[in-house]
N, C-alpha and C positions, 0 to 999 in steps of 0.2 A: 379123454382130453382131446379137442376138438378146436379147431379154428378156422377162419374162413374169412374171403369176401369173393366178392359178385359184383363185375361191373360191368355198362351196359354204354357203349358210348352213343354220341348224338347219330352216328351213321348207323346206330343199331347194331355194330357189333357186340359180344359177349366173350366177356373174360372172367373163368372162375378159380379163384385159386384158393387150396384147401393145404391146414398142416394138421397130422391125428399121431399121437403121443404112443408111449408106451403101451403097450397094448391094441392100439387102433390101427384097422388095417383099411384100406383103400378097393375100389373095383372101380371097373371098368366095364363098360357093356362094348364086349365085343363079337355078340352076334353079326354077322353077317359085314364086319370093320376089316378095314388092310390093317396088317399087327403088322409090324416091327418094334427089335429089336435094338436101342440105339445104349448110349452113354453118356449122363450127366454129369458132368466134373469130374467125371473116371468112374463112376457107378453106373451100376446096369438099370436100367429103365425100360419101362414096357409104350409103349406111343401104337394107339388105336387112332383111325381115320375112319369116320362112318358116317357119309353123309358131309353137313358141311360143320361139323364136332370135330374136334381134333385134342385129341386129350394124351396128358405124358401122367406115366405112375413111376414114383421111385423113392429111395429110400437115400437116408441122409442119417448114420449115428440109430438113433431110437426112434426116430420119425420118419413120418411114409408123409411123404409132399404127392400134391394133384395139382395138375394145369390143365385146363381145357377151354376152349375158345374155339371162336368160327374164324379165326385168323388165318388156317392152314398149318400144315405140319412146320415150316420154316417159323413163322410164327411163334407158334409154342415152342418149339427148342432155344430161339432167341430170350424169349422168356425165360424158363427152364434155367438155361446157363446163368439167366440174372442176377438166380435168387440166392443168395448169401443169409448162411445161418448166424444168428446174433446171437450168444454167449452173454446172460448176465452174471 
């Protein structure tokens, strides 16, 4: 169980954002990345920097959410903090 988009604005930035279900797990390429350590909405979160990637992994209930973007690390937690889980 997999979900996703991809967007690419007109200045060429890139924003990816992924949600993977029960059983779906998430990675990160953090060869050679600054790693910290942070917290999304009170959950522990993994936020690699590698280059100009900038990506958050965390989990939410049964789901592992991804953000990654050339936005910079402020950026993607602004995001991050955004995203609100919808309950149908």
């Amino acid at each position: 169980d997999w979900s996703g988009v991809y967007f690419e604005r007109s200045d060429g930035a890139l924003l990816d954002f992924e949600e993977m279900g029960p059983g779906g797990a998430g990675s990160l390429d953090t060869e050679n990345a600054k790693i910290d350590f942070i917290r999304i909405h009170g959950r522990p979160a993994l936020l690699s920097e590698k280059g100009k990637w900038t990506s958050i992994l965390w989990s939410v209930d049964n789901r592992s959410l991804y953000i990654g973007g050339t936005g910079g690390r402020e950026e993607a937690v602004k995001i991050a903090e955004s995203v609100r889980m919808i309950r149908a």
